[in-house]
C-alpha positions in Angstrom: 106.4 120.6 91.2 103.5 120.2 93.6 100.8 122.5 91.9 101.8 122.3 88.8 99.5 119.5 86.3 100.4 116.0 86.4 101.6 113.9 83.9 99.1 111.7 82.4 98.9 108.4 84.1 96.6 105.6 83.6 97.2 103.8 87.1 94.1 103.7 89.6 94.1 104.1 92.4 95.6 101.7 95.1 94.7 101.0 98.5 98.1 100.0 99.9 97.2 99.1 103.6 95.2 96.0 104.2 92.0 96.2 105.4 92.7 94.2 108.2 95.0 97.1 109.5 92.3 99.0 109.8 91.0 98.3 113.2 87.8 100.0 114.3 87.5 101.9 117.8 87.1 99.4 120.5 83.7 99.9 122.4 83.1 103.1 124.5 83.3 103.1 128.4 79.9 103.5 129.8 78.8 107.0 129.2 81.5 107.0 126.3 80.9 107.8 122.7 81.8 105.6 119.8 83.9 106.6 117.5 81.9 108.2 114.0 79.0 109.3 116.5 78.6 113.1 115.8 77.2 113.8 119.8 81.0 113.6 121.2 82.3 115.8 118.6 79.7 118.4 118.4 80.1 119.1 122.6 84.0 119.0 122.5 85.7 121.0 125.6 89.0 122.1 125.0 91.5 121.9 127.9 93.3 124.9 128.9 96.4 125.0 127.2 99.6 124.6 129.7 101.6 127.8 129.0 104.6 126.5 131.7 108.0 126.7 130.4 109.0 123.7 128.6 112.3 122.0 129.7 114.6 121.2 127.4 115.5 117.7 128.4 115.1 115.2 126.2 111.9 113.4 126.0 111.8 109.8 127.6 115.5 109.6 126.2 114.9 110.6 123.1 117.5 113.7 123.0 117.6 116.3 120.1 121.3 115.4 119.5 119.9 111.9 118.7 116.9 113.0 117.3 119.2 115.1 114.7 121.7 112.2 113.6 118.7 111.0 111.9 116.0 113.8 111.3 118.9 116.1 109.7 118.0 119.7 109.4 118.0 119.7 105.3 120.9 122.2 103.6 120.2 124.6 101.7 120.8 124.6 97.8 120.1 127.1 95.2 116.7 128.2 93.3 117.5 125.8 90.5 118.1 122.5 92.9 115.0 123.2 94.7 111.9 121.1 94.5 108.7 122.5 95.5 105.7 120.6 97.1 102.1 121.2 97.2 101.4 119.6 100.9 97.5 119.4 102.2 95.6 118.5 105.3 92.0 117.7 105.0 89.9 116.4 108.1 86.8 115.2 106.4 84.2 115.1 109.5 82.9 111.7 107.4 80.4 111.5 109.8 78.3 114.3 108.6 79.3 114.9 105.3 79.6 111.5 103.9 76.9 110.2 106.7 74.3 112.6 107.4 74.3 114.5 104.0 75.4 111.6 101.8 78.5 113.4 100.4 77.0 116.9 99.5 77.2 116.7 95.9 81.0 116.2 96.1 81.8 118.7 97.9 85.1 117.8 99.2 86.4 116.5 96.6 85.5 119.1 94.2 87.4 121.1 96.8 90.4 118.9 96.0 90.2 118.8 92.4 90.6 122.6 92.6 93.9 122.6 94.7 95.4 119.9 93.7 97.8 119.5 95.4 101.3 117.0 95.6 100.2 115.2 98.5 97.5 115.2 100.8 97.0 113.7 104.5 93.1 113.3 105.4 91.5 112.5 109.0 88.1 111.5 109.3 88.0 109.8 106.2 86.8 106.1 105.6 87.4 106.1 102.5 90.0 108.0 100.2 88.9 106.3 97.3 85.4 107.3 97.0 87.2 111.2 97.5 89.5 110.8 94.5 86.4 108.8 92.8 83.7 111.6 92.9 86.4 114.0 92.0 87.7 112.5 89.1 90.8 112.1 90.4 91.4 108.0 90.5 94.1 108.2 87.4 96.1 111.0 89.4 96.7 109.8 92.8 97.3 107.2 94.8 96.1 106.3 97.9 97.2 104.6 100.8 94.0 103.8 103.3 95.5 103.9 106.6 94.2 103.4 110.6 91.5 105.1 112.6 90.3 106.8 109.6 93.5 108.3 108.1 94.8 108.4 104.6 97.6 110.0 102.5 97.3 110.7 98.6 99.8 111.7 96.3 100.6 112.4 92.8 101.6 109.3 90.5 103.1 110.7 88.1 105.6 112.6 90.8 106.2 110.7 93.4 106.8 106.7 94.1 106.3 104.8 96.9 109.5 103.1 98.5 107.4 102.2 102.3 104.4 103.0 104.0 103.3 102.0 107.5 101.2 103.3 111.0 101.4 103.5 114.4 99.3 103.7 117.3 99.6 107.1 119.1 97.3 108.0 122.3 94.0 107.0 123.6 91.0 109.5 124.1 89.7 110.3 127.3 86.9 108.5 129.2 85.2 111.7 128.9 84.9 112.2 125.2 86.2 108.8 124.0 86.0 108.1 120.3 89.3 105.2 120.5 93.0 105.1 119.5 94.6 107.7 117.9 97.5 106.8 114.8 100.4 108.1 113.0 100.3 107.3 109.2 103.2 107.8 107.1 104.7 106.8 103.3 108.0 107.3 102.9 108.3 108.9 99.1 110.4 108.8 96.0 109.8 112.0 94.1 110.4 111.0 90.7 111.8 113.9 88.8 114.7 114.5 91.4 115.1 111.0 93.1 114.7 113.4 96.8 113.0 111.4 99.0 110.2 112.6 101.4 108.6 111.3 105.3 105.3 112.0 104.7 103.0 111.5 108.2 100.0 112.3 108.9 98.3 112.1 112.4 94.8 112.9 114.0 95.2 113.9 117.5 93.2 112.4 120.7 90.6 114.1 122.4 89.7 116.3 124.6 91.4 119.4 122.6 94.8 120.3 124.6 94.6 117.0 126.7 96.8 114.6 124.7 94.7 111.9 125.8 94.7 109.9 128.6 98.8 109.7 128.8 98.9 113.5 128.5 100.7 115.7 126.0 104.4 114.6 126.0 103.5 111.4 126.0 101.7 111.6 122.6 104.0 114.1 120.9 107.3 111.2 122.0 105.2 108.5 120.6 104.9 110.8 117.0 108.7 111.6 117.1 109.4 108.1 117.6 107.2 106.8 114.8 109.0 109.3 112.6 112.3 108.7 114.3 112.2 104.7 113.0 111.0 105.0 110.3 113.2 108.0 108.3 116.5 108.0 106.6 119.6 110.2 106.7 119.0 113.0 103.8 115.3 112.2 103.9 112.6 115.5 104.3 110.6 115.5 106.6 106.7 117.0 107.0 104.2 116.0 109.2 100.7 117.4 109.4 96.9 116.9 110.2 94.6 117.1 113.0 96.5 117.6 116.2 93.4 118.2 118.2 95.8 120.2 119.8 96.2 123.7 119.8 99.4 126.1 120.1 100.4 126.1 123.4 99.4 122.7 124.0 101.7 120.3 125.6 101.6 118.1 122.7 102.3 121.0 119.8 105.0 122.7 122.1 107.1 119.3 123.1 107.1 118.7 119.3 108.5 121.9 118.3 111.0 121.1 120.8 112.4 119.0 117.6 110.8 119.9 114.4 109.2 123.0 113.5 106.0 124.1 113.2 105.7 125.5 110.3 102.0 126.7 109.9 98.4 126.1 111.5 95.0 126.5 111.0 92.3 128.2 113.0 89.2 126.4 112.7 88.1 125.0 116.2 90.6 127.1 118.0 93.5 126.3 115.8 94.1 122.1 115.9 95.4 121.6 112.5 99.0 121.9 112.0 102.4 121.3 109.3 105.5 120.7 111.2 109.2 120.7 108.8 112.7 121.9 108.9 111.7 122.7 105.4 111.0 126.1 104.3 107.4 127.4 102.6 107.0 128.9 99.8 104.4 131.7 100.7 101.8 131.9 103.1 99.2 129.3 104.2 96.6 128.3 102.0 92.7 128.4 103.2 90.2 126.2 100.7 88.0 126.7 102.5 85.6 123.9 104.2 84.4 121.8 101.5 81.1 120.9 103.7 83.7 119.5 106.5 83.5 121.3 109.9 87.6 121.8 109.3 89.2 124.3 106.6 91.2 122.1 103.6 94.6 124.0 104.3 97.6 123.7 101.9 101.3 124.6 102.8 103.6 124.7 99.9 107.6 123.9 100.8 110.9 123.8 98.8 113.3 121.2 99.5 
């Protein structure tokens, strides 16, 4: 179970991803900002969200009838079959709490020691480790240190990891650029039921609602196909994080067009999201900020 106490476990923690996956933003345009530079992401300007019907053709090709021969919508079994996991989202804004105010005392990670939960997808983080670290958390999870500042953590004890991998997403706009934008995902093994999980984990381009500079389809097609590759038949699927994207966006509506959304957030006008076919257990879970400009939100789901 996802909030329930882990098993003990003496493994540490484990930075999957190379470090030489981990590219840093390439230089700003003139007049841009660099990525980590807290001026571009204290004047953010949200564009309008696009409330025009939606069509229902298939995205560059990529048509829900194909879309669901993989991604299968999973069936439902009873109380006693059912698995329940704990799933968070965390952006960190490492910046200014990690940067500017040195970690606050732990903070954020005291934040996660109290929730817990299964798994956790973090933006704006540079370092997972040092989270787990100052929360005495390093013989509990593991960690997977992915792109662009992006991680995933989950419980040892409960889950295993049969693959892991990241791909690049969208690019910011001249007007607040920061860099590339990524999808990180693990594909899991929980233990106790052998069920496997598609765990990914994205933080969106800027500016709010824009979808970066190849618009709002164009990012939510290049998520569906990084999910689309990269899952199973009979795998669950939940994806989460920092859309920088609110509802009514192009980018959240042209992915609900294929997978759900299943809850969001309403800290800077509502960017963070979960998307799944699987069902909560519930309502949505405020943590609370932790010193991050963002609210630590956890979404529980059976599956």
């Amino acid at each position: 179970m996802g909030n329930t106490s882990c098993c003990s476990s003496k493994q540490t923690v484990a930075a999957v991803v190379d470090p030489a996956a981990r590219p840093r933003a390439a230089a700003a345009p003139a007049g841009g900002v660099l990525l980590e530079e807290p001026a571009g992401k204290a004047q953010e300007a949200a564009v309008t969200p696009c409330e025009e019907p939606i069509s229902g053709t298939a995205i560059k090709g990529l048509s829900e009838e194909v879309w669901r021969r993989r991604v299968a919508k999973p069936q439902s079994e009873g109380d006693d079959a059912q698995v329940q996991v704990k799933a968070l989202t965390y952006n960190l804004c490492w910046w200014d709490l990690y940067g500017e105010r040195q970690g606050n005392n732990g903070s954020a990670s005291s934040l996660v020691a109290a929730a817990m939960p299964g798994i956790m997808g973090c933006q704006e983080c540079n370092d997972i480790s040092r989270v787990l670290r100052e929360g005495g958390l390093e013989s509990t999870y593991t960690a997977i240190q992915g792109p662009h500042s992006l991680a995933i953590a989950y419980k040892t004890c409960e889950w295993e990891l049969v693959a892991q991998g990241w791909k690049e997403i969208a690019v910011d706009e001249p007007e607040q650029f920061y860099g590339s934008r990524s999808v990180q995902w693990a594909r899991l093994r929980h233990r106790p039921s052998n069920k496997l999980l598609l765990f990914a984990n994205h933080h969106g381009p800027l500016r709010v609602n824009s979808g970066g500079r190849k618009g709002g389809p164009e990012t939510a097609y290049n998520i569906l196909i990084a999910i689309h590759e990269n899952v199973e038949l009979g795998d669950s699927v939940i994806l989460l994080g920092d859309f920088n994207a609110q509802m009514g966006s192009q980018t959240v509506r042209h992915l609900e067009q294929y997978i759900p959304r299943a809850a969001s957030g309403t800290a800077r006008g509502g960017v963070d999201h979960f998307f799944s076919e699987l069902s909560m257990v519930g309502d949505l879970e405020n943590l609370g900020t932790g010193g991050s400009d963002h609210d630590a939100l956890a979404a529980t789901f059976a599956f």
